[in-house]
C-alpha positions in Angstrom: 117.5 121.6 170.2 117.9 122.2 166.3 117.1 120.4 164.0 120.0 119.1 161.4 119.1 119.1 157.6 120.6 115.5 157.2 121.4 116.3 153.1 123.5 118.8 153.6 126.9 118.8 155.3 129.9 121.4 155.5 133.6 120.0 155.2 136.2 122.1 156.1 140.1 122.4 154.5 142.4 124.9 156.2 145.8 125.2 154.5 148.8 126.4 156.3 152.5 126.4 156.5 155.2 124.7 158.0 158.5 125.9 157.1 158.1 125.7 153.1 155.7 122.5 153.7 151.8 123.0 153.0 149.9 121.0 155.6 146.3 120.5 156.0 144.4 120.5 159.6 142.7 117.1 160.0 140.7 116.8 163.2 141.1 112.8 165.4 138.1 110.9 165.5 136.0 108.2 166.8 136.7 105.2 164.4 133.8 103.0 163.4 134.1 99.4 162.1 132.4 100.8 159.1 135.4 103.5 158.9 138.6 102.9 161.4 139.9 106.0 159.3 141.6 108.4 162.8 141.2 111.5 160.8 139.2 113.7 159.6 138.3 117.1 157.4 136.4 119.1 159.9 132.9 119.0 159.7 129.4 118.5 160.3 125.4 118.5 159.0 124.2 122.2 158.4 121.5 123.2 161.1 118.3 123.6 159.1 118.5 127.4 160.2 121.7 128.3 159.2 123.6 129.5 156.9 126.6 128.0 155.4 128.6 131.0 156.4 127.4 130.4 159.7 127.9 126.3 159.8 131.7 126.4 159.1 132.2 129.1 161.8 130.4 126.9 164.2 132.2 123.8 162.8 135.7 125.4 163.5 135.0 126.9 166.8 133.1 123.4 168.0 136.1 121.2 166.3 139.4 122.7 166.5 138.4 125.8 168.6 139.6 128.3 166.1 137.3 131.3 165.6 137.7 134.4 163.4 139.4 133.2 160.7 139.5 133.7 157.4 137.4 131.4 154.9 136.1 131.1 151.3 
């Protein structure tokens, strides 16, 4: 299993469109007592072996299932 680097983490903001509305993707969630928030920015912890290039592609595919897009 790898190992997570628990000091650094990755959020994620995609922006897209909706007629002439901008809208951002938020992901659902577990709530917690400590944060009944129901949703998120997707992300995670960085793998100690990754890149960050490599952390939000995994983030995206593993949380919303998108893959080859386009980020900066």
């Amino acid at each position: 299993m790898k190992e997570l680097n628990p000091h650094v983490s990755v959020d994620c903001v995609v922006f897209g469109y909706d007629s002439d509305k901008l809208k951002v993707l938020l992901v659902e969630r577990q709530g917690t007592k400590a944060s009944p928030s129901k949703y998120k920015l997707p992300g995670d912890l960085v793998y100690e072996d990754e890149d960050l290039d490599e952390a939000v592609a995994r983030v995206m595919k593993t949380l919303t299932g998108l893959k080859d897009i386009f980020f900066k």
